[in-house]
C-alpha positions in Angstrom: -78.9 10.8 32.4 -75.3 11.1 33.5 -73.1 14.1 31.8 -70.5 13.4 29.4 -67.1 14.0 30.3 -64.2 16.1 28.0 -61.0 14.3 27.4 -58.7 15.3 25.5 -56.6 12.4 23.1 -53.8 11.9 21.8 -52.2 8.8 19.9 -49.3 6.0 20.4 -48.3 3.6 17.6 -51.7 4.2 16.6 -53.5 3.4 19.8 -56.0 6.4 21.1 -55.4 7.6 24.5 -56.9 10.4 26.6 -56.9 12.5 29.7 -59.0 14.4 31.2 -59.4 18.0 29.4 -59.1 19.8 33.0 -55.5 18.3 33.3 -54.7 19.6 29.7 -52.3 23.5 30.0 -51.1 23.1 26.4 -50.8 21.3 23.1 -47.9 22.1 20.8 -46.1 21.3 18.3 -42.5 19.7 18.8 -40.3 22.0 20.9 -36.6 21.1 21.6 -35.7 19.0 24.1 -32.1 19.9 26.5 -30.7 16.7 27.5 -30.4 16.9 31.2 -26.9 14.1 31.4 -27.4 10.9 33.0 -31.3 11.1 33.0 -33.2 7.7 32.6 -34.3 7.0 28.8 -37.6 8.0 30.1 -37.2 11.2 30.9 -35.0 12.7 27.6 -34.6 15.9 29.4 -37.0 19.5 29.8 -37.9 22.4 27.6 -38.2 26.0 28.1 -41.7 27.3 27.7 -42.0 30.8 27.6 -39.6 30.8 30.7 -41.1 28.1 32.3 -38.7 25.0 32.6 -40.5 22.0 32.2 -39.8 18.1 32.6 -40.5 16.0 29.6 -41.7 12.4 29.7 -41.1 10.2 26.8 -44.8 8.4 26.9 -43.7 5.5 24.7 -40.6 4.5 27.1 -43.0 5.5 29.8 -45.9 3.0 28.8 -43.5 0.7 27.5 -44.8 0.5 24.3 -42.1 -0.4 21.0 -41.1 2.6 18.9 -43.6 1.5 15.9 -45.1 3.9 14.3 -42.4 6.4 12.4 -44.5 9.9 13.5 -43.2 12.7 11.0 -42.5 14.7 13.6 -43.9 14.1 17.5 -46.6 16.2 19.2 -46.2 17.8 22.5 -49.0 17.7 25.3 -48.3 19.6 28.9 -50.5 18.2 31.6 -51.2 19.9 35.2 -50.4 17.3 38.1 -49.6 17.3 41.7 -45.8 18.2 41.1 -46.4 21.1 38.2 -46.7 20.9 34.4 -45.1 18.2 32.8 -44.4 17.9 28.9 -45.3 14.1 27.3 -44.0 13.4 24.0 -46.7 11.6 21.6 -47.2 11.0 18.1 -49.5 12.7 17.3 -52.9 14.3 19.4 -56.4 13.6 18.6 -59.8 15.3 18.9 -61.1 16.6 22.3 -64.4 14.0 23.3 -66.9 13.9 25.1 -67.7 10.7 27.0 -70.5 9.1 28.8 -69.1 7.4 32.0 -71.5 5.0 31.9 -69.2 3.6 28.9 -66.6 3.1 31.0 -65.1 -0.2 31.6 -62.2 -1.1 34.1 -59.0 -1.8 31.8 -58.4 -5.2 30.8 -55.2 -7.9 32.4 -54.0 -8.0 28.1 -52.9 -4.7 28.3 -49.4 -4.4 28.4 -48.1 -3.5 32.2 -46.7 -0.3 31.3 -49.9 0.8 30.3 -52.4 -0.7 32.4 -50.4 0.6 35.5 -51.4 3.6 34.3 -55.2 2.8 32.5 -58.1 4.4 35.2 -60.5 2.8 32.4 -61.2 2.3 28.8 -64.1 3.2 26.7 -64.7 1.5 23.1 -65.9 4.0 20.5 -67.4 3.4 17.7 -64.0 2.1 15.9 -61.5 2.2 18.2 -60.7 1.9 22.0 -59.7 5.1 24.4 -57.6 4.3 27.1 -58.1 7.1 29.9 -54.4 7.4 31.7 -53.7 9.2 35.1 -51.4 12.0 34.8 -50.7 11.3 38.7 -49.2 7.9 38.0 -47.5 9.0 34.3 -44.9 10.9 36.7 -44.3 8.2 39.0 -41.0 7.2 37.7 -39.2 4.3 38.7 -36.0 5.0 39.3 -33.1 2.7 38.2 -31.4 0.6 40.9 -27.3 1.8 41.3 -25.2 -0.7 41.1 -23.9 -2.5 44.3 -20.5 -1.6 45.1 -18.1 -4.5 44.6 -17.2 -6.3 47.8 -14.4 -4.8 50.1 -11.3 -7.3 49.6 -10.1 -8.9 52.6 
């Protein structure tokens, strides 16, 4: 019998998703966010944690996903990656569980791009699905293209 794995969840416009409770520093409640100027949409700007500066990552621009669900007020999640901490905005966090991996299933071509580029699998539960996300690829942001300089005149 294979050991269950901890992850910890958090929800989207209602959609469970998790990562894995290792990868978890802190869960908060909404901190301020300092615009950094001419950031992407994506990446709204950083917060001060007791001294620490740390990059925050709008997850629903991130994943793609449409602004549904009106959260009261967001949820804050800091996961450890490769880079350092990084702060994701969500709408609200879930329950810490423990998974078989045996449940685990490769994610599906109907998921929306955002996610799935970012999906390592999905588990169904008993009621809902939880779609396992790699912090490694949540901070691999595309940057946007500058605009080509008009031609010289001649």
């Amino acid at each position: 019998m294979a050991s269950s794995e901890k992850y910890s969840t958090f929800y989207l416009n209602g959609i469970c998703f998790g990562v894995p409770v290792e990868r978890v520093q802190e869960v908060m409640e909404f901190h301020e966010i300092t615009v950094v100027p001419l950031s992407p949409a994506v990446l709204p700007g950083i917060i001060n944690l007791r001294g620490q500066i740390i990059t925050t990552i709008d997850l629903k621009t991130r994943l793609e996903l449409a602004n549904e669900e009106a959260s009261a007020q967001p949820m804050m999640i800091v996961v450890r990656t490769s880079d350092g901490p990084i702060n994701l905005v969500v709408d609200r966090i879930g329950n810490v569980m423990d998974v078989d991996p045996e449940r685990f299933e490769k994610p599906t071509e109907t998921l929306k791009p955002g996610v799935r580029s970012v999906t390592t699998h999905v588990c169904k539960l008993e009621d809902r699905l939880l779609l396992v996300l790699d912090t490694e690829k949540i901070i691999e942001i595309q940057a946007v293209p500058k605009a080509s300089p008009p031609p010289a005149a001649s």
